[in-house]
Structure formats: structure tokens, C-alpha cells
C-alpha positions, -999 to +999 in steps of 0.1 A: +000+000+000+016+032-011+022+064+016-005+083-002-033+056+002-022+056+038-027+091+045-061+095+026-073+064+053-061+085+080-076+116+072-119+105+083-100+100+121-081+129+128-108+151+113-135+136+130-106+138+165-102+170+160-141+180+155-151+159+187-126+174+209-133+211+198-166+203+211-153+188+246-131+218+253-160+241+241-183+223+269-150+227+292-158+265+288-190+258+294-178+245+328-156+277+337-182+303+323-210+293+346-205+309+381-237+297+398-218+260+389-205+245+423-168+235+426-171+201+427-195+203+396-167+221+377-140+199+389-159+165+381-170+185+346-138+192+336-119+158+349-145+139+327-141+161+300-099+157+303-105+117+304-123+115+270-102+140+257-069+117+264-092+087+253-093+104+222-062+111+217-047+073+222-076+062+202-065+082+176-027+074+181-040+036+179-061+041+151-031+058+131-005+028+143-030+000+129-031+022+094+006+026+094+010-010+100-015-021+074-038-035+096-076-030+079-099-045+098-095-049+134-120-079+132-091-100+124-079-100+156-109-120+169 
């Protein structure tokens, strides 16, 4: 598989990364803006909103390593 029909396979994840953690840190605003919010609603807000952001992110790093490596499908694992 050539370099160029690797990228194009990799572009549908990092765009769609990159849209759905736009929108997490947009709702981590969300968190900081309100000032009726409690503390500990902010701080459990905005730890659950870091934890699917780094989920993301390694899913994405994973995602990119299976491409890279030629794996397709990962049903052929199982």
C-alpha cells in the first residue's frame, strides 16, 4: 500500500478527533463560564471532560498505528 493511500485512510480520524474534541473543550468553557456551577461540579466536569479527551487522543494514536502498520480490519484479531 503506497504512503498516499495511507494518509487518505487516515484523514476520516483525525478530522473527526479533532471536531469531537473542539466540542469537549467548548463544553470545558462551558464549565468555567458558569459561576452559579459548584466547585465540585466544575471539577468533576472538567476531569470527565480531560478523560475523553486523552481517550481520544490514544484512540487516535491507535487508530493511526494500525493504518501505518497495514492493519484494515480490526476484526481479524478476533
Amino acid at each position: 500500500m503506497s504512503g498516499a493511500s495511507k494518509f487518505r485512510k487516515m484523514i476520516a480520524p483525525i478530522v473527526i478527533t479533532v471536531i469531537t474534541c473542539l466540542g469537549i473543550i467548548g463544553q470545558l468553557a462551558v464549565f468555567f463560564l458558569i459561576p452559579e456551577m459548584p466547585l465540585w461540579g466544575t471539577l468533576l466536569g472538567v476531569a470527565m471532560a480531560l478523560l475523553v479527551l486523552g481517550a481520544m487522543i490514544y484512540v487516535l494514536i491507535e487508530r493511526i498505528k494500525e493504518i501505518k502498520s497495514g492493519v484494515e480490519d480490526d476484526l481479524d484479531n478476533y
